[in-house]
mmCIF file of the N, C-alpha and C atoms, coordinates in Angstrom:
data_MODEL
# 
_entry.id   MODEL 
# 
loop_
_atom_site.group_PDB 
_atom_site.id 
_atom_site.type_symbol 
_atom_site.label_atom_id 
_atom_site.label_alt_id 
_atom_site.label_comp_id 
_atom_site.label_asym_id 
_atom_site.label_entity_id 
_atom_site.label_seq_id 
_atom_site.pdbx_PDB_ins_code 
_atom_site.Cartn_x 
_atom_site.Cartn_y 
_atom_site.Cartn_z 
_atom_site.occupancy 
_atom_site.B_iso_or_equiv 
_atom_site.pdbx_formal_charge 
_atom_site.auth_seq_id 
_atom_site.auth_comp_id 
_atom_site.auth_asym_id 
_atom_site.auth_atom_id 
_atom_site.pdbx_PDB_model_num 
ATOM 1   N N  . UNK A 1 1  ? 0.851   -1.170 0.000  1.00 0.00 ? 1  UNK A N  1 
ATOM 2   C CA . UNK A 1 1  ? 0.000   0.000  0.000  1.00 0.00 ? 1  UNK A CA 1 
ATOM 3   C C  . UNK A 1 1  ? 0.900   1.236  0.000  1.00 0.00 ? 1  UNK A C  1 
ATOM 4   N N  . UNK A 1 2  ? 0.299   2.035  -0.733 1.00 0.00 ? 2  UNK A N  1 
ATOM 5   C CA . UNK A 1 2  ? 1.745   3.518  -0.949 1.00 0.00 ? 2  UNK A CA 1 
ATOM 6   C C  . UNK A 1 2  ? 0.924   4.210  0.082  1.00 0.00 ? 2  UNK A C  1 
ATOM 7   N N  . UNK A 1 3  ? 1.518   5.044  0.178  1.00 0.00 ? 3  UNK A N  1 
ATOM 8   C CA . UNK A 1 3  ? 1.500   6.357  1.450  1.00 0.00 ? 3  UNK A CA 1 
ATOM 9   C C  . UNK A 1 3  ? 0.395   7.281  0.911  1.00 0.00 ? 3  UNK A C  1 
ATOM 10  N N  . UNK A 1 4  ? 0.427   7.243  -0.405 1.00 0.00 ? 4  UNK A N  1 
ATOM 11  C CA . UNK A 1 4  ? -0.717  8.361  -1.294 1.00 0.00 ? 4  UNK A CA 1 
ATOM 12  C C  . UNK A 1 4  ? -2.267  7.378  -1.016 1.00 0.00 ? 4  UNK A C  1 
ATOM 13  N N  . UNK A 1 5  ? -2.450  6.075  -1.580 1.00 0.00 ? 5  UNK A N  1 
ATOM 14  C CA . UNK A 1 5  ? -3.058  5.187  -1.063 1.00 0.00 ? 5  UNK A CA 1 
ATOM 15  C C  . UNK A 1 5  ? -3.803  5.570  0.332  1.00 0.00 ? 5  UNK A C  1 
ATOM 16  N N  . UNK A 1 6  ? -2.698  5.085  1.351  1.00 0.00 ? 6  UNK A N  1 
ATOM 17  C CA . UNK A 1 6  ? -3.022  5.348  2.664  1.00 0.00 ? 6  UNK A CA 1 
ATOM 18  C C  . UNK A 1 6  ? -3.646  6.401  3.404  1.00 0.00 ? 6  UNK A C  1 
ATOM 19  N N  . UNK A 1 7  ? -2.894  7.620  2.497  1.00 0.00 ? 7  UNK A N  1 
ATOM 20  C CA . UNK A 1 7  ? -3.510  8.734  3.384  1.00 0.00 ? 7  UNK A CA 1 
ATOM 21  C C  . UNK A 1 7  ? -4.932  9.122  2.783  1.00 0.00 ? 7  UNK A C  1 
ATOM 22  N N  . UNK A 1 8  ? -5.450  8.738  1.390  1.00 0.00 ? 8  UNK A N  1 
ATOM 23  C CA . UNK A 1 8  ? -6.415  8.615  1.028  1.00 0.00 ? 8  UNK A CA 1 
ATOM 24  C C  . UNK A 1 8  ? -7.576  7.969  1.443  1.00 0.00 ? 8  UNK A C  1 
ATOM 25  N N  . UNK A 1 9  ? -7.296  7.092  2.211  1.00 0.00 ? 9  UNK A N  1 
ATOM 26  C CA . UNK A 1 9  ? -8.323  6.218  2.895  1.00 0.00 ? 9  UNK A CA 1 
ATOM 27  C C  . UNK A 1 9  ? -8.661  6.911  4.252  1.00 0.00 ? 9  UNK A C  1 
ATOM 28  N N  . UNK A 1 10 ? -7.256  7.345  4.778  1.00 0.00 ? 10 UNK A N  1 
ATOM 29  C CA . UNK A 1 10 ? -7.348  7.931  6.376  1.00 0.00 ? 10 UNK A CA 1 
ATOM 30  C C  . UNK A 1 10 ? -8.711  9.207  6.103  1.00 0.00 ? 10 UNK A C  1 
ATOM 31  N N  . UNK A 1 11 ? -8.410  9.858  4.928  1.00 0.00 ? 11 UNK A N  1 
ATOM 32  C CA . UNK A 1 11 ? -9.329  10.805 4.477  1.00 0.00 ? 11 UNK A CA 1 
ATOM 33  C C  . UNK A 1 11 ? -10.944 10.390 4.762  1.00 0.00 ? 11 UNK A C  1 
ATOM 34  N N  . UNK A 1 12 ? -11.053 9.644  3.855  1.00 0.00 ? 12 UNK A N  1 
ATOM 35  C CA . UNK A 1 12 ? -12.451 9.083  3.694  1.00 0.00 ? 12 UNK A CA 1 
ATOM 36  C C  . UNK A 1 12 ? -13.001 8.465  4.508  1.00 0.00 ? 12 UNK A C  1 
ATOM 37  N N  . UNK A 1 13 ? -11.838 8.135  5.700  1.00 0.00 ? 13 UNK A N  1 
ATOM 38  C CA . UNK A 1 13 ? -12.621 7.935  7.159  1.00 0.00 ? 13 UNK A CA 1 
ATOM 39  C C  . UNK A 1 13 ? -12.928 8.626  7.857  1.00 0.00 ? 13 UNK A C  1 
ATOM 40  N N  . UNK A 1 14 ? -12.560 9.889  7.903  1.00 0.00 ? 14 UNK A N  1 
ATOM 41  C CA . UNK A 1 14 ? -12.444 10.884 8.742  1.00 0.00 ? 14 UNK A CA 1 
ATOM 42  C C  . UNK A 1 14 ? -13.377 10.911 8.156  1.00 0.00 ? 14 UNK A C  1 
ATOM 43  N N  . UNK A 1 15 ? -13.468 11.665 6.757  1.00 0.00 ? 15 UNK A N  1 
ATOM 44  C CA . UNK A 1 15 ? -15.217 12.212 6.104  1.00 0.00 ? 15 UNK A CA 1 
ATOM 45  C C  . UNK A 1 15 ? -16.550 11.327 6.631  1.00 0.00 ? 15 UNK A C  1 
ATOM 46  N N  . UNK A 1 16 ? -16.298 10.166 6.576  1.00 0.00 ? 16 UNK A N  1 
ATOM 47  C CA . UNK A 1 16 ? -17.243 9.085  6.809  1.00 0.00 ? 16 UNK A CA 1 
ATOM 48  C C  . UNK A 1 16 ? -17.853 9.428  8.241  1.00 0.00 ? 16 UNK A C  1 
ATOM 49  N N  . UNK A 1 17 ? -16.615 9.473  9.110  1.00 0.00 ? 17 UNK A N  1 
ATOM 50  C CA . UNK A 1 17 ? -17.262 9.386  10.962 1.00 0.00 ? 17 UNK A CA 1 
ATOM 51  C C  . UNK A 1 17 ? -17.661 10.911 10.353 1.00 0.00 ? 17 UNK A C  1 
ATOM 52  N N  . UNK A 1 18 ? -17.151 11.780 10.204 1.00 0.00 ? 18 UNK A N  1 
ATOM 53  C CA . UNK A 1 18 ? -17.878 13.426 10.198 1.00 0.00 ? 18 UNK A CA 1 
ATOM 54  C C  . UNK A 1 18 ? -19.364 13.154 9.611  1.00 0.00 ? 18 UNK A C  1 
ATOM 55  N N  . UNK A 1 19 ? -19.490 12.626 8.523  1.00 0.00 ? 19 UNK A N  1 
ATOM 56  C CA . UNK A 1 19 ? -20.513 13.457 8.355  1.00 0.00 ? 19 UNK A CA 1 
ATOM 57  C C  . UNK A 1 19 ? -21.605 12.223 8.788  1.00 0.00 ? 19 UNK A C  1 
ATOM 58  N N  . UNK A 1 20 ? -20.914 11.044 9.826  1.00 0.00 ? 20 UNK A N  1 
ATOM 59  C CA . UNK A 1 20 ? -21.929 10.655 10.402 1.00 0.00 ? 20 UNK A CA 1 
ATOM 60  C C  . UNK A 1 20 ? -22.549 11.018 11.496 1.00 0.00 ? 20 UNK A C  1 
ATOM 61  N N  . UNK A 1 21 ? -21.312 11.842 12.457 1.00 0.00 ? 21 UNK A N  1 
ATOM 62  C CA . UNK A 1 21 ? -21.500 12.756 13.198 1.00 0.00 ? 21 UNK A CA 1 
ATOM 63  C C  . UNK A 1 21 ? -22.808 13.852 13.513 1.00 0.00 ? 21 UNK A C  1 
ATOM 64  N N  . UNK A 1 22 ? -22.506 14.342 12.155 1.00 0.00 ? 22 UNK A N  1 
ATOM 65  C CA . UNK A 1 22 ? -23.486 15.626 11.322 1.00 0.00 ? 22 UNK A CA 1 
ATOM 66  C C  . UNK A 1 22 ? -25.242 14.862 11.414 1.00 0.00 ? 22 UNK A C  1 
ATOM 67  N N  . UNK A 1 23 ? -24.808 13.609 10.837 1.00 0.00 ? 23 UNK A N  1 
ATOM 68  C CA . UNK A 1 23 ? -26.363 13.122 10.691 1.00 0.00 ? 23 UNK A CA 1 
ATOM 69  C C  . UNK A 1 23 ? -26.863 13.168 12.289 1.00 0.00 ? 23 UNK A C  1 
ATOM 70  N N  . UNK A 1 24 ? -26.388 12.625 12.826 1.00 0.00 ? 24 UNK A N  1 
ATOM 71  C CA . UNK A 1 24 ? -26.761 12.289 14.062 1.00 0.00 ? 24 UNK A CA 1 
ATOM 72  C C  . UNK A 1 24 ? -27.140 13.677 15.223 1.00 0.00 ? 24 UNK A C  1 
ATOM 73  N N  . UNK A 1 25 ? -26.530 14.404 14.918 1.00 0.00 ? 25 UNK A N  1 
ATOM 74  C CA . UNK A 1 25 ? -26.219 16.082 15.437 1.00 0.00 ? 25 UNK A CA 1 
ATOM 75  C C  . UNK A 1 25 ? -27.370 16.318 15.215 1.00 0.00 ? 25 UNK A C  1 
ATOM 76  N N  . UNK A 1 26 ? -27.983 16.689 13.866 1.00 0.00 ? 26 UNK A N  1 
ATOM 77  C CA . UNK A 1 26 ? -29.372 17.054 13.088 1.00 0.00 ? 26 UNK A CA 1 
ATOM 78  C C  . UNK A 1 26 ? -30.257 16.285 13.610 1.00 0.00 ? 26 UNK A C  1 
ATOM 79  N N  . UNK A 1 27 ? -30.152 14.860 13.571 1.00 0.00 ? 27 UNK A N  1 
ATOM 80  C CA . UNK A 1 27 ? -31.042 14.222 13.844 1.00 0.00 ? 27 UNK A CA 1 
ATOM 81  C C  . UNK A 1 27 ? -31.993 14.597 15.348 1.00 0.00 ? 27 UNK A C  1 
ATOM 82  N N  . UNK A 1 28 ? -30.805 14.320 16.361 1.00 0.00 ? 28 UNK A N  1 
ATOM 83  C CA . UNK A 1 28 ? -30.783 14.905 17.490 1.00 0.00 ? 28 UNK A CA 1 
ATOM 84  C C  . UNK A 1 28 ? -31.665 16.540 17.721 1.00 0.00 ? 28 UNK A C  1 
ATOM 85  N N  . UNK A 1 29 ? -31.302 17.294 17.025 1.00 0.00 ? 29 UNK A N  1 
ATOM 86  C CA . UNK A 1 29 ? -32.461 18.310 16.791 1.00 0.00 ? 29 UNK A CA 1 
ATOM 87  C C  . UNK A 1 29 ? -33.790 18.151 16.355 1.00 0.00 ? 29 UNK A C  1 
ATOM 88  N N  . UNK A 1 30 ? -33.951 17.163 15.246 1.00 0.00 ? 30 UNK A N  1 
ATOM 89  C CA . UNK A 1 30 ? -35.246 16.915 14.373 1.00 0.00 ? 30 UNK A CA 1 
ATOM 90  C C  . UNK A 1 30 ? -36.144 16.405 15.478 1.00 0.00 ? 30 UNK A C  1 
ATOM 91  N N  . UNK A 1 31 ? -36.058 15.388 16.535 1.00 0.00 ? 31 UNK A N  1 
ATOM 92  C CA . UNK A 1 31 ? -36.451 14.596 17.065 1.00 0.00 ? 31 UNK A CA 1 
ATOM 93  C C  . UNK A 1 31 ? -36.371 14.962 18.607 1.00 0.00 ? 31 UNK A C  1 
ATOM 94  N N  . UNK A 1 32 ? -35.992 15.994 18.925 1.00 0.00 ? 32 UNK A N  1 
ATOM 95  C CA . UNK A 1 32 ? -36.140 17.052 20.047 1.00 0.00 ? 32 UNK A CA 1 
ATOM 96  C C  . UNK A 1 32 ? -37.754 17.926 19.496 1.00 0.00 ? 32 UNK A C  1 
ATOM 97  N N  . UNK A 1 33 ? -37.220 18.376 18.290 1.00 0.00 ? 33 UNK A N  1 
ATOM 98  C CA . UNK A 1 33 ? -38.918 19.562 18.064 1.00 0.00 ? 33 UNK A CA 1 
ATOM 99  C C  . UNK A 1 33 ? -40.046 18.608 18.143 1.00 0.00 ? 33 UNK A C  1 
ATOM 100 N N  . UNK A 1 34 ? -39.942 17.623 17.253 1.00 0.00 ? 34 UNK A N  1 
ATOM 101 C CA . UNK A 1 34 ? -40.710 16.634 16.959 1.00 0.00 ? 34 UNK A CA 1 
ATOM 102 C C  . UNK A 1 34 ? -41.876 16.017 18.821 1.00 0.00 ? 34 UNK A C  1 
ATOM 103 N N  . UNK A 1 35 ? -40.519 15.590 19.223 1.00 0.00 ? 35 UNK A N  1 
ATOM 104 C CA . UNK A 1 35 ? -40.856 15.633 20.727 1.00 0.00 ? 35 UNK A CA 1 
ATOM 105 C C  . UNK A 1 35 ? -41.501 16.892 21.370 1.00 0.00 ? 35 UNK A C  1 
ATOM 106 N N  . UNK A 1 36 ? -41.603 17.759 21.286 1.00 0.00 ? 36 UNK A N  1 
ATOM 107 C CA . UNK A 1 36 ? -41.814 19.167 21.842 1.00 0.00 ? 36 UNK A CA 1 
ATOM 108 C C  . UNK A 1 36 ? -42.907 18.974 21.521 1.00 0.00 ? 36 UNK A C  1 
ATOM 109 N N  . UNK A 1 37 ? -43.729 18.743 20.059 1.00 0.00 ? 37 UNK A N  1 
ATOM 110 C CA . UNK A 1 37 ? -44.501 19.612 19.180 1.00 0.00 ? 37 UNK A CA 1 
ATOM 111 C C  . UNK A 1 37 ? -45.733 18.079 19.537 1.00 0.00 ? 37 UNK A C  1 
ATOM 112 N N  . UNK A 1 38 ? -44.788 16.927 19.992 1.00 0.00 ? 38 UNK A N  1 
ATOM 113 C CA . UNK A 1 38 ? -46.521 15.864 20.518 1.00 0.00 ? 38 UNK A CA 1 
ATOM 114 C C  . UNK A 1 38 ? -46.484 15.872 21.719 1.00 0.00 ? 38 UNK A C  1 
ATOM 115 N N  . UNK A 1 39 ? -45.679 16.641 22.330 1.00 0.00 ? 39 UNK A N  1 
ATOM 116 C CA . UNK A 1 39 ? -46.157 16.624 23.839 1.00 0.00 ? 39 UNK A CA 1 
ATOM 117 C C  . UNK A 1 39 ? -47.172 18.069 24.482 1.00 0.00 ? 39 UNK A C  1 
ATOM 118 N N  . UNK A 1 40 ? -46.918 18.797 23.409 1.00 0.00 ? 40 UNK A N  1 
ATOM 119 C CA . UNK A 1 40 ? -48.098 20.294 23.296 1.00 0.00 ? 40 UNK A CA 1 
ATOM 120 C C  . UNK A 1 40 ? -46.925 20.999 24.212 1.00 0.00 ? 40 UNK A C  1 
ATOM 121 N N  . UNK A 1 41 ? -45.660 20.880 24.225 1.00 0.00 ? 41 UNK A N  1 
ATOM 122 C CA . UNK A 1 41 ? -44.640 22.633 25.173 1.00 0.00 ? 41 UNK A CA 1 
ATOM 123 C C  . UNK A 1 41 ? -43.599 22.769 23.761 1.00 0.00 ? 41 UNK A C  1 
ATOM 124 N N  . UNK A 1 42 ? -44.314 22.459 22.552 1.00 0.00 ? 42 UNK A N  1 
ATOM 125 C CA . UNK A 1 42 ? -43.339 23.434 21.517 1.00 0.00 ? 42 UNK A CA 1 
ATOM 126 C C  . UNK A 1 42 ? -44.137 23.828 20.404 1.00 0.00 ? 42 UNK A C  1 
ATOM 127 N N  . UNK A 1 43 ? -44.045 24.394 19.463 1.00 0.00 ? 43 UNK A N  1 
ATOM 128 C CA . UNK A 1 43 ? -45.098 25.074 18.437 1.00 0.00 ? 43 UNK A CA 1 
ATOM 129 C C  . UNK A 1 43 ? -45.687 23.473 17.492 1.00 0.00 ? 43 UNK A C  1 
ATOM 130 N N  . UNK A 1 44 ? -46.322 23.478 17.125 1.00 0.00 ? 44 UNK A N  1 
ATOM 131 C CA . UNK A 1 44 ? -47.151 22.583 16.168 1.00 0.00 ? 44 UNK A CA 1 
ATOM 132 C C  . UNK A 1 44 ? -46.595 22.041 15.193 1.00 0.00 ? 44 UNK A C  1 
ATOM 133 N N  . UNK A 1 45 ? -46.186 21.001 14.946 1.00 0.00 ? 45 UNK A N  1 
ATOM 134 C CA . UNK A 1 45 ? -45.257 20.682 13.468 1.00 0.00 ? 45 UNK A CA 1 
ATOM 135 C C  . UNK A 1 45 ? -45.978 21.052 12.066 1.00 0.00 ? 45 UNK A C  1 
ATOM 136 N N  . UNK A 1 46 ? -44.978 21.507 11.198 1.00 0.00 ? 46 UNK A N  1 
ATOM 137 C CA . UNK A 1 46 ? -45.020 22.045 9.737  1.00 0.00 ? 46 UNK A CA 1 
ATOM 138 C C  . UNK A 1 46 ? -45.601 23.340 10.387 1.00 0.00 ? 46 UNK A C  1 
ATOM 139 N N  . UNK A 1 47 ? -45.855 24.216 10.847 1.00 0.00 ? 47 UNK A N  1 
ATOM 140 C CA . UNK A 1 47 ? -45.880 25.690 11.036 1.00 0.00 ? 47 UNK A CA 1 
ATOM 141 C C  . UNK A 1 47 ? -44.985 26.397 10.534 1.00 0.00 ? 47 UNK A C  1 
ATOM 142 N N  . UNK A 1 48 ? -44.837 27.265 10.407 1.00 0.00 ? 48 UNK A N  1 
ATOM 143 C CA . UNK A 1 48 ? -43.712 28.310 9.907  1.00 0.00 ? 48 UNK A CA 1 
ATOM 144 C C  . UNK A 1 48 ? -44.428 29.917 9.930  1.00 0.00 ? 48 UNK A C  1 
ATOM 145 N N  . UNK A 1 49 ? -43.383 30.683 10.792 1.00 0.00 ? 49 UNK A N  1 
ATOM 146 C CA . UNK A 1 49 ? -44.205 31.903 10.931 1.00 0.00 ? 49 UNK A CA 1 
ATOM 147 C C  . UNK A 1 49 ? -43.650 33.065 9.738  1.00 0.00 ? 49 UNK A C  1 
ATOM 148 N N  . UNK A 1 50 ? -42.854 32.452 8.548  1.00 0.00 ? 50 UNK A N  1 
ATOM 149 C CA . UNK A 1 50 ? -42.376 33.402 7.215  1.00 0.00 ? 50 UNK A CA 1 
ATOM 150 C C  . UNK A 1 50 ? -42.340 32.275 6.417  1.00 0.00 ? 50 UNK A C  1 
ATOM 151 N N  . UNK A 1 51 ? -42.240 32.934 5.062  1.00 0.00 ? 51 UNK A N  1 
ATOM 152 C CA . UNK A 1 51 ? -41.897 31.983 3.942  1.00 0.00 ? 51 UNK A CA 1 
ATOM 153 C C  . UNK A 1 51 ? -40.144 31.624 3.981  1.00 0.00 ? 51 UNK A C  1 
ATOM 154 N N  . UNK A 1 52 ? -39.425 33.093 4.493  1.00 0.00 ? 52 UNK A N  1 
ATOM 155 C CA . UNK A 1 52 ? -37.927 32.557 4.189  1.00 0.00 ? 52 UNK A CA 1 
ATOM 156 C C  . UNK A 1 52 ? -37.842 31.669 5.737  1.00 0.00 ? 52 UNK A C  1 
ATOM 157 N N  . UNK A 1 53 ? -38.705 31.332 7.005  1.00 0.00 ? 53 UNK A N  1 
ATOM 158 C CA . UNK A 1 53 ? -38.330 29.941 7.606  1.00 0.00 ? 53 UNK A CA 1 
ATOM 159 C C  . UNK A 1 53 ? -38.209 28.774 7.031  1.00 0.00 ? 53 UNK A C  1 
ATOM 160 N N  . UNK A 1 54 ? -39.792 29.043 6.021  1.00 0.00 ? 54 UNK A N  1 
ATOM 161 C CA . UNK A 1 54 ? -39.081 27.788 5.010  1.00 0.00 ? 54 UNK A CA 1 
ATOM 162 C C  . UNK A 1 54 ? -38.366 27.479 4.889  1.00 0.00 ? 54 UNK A C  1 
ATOM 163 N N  . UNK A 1 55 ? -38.250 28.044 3.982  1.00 0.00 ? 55 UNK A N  1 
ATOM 164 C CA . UNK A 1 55 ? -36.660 28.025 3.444  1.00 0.00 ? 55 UNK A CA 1 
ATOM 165 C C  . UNK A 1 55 ? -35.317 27.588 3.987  1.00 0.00 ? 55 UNK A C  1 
ATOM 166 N N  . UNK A 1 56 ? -35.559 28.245 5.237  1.00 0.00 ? 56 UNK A N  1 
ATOM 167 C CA . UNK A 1 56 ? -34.292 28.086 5.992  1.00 0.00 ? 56 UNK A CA 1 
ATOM 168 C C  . UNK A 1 56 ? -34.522 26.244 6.231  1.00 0.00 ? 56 UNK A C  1 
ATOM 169 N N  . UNK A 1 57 ? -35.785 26.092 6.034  1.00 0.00 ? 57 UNK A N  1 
ATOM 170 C CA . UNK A 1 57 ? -35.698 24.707 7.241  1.00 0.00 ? 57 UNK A CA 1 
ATOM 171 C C  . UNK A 1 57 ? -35.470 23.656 6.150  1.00 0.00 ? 57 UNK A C  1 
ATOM 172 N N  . UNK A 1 58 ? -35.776 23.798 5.017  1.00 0.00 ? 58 UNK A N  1 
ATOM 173 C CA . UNK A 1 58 ? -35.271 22.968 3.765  1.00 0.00 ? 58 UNK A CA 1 
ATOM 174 C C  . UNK A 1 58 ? -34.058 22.513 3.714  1.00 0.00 ? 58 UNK A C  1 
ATOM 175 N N  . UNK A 1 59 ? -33.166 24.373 3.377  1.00 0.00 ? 59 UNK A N  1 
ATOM 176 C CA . UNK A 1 59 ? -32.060 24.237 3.310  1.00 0.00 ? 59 UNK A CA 1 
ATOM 177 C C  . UNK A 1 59 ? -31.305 23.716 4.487  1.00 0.00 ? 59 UNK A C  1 
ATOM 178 N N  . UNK A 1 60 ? -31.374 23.893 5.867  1.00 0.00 ? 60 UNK A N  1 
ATOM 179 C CA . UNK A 1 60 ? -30.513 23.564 6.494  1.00 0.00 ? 60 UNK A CA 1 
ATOM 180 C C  . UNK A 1 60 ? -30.143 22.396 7.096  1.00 0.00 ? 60 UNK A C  1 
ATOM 181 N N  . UNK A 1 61 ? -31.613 21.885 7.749  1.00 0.00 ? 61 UNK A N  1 
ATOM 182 C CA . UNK A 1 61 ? -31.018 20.411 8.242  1.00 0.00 ? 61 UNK A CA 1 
ATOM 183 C C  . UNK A 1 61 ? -31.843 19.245 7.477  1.00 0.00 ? 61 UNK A C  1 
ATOM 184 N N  . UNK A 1 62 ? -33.310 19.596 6.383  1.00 0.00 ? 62 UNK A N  1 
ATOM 185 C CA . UNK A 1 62 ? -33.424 18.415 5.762  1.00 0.00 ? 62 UNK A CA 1 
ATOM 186 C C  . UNK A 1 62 ? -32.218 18.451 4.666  1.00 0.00 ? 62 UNK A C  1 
ATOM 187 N N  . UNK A 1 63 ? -31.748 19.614 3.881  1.00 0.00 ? 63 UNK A N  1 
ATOM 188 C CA . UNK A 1 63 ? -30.729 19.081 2.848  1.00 0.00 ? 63 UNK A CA 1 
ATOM 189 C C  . UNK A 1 63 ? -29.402 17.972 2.991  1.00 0.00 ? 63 UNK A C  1 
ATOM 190 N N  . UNK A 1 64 ? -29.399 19.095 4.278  1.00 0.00 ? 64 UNK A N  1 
ATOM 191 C CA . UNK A 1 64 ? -27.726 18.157 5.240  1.00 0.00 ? 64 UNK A CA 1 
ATOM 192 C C  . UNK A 1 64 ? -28.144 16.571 5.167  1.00 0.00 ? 64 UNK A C  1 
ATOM 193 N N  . UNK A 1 65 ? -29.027 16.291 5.898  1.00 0.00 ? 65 UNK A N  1 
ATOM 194 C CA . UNK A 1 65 ? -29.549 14.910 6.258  1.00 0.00 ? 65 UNK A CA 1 
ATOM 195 C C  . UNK A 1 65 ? -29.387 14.207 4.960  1.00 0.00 ? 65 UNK A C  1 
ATOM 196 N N  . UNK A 1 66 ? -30.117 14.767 3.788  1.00 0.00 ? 66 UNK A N  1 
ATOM 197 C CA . UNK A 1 66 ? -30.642 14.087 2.771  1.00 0.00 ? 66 UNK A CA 1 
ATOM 198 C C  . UNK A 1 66 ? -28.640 13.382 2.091  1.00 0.00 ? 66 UNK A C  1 
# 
């Protein structure tokens, strides 16, 4: 195994645990509101009080996830 090889893999592990990390991070949020919103002490799920929340909520942690 060459060193270029090697450190290539070390890479794609690191990426791998990160952005399993990431999933789990998000997730951890998704499933906090989620919790909030059926126990009646957080706002109602799919609400949004603007169009750019939308937005925001698209882009930020369903895209990541996806």
């Amino acid at each position: 195994m060459t060193a270029d090889t090697r450190g290539t893999m070390i890479i794609r592990w690191i990426a791998r645990i990160w952005g399993s990390l990431s999933l789990v991070f998000m997730l951890v949020f998704v499933v906090a509101h989620l919790w909030a919103a059926i126990t009646g002490k957080g706002e109602p799920i799919g609400r949004f009080n603007s169009t750019s929340e939308m937005v925001s909520f698209i882009f930020f942690p369903v895209s990541i996830m996806i």
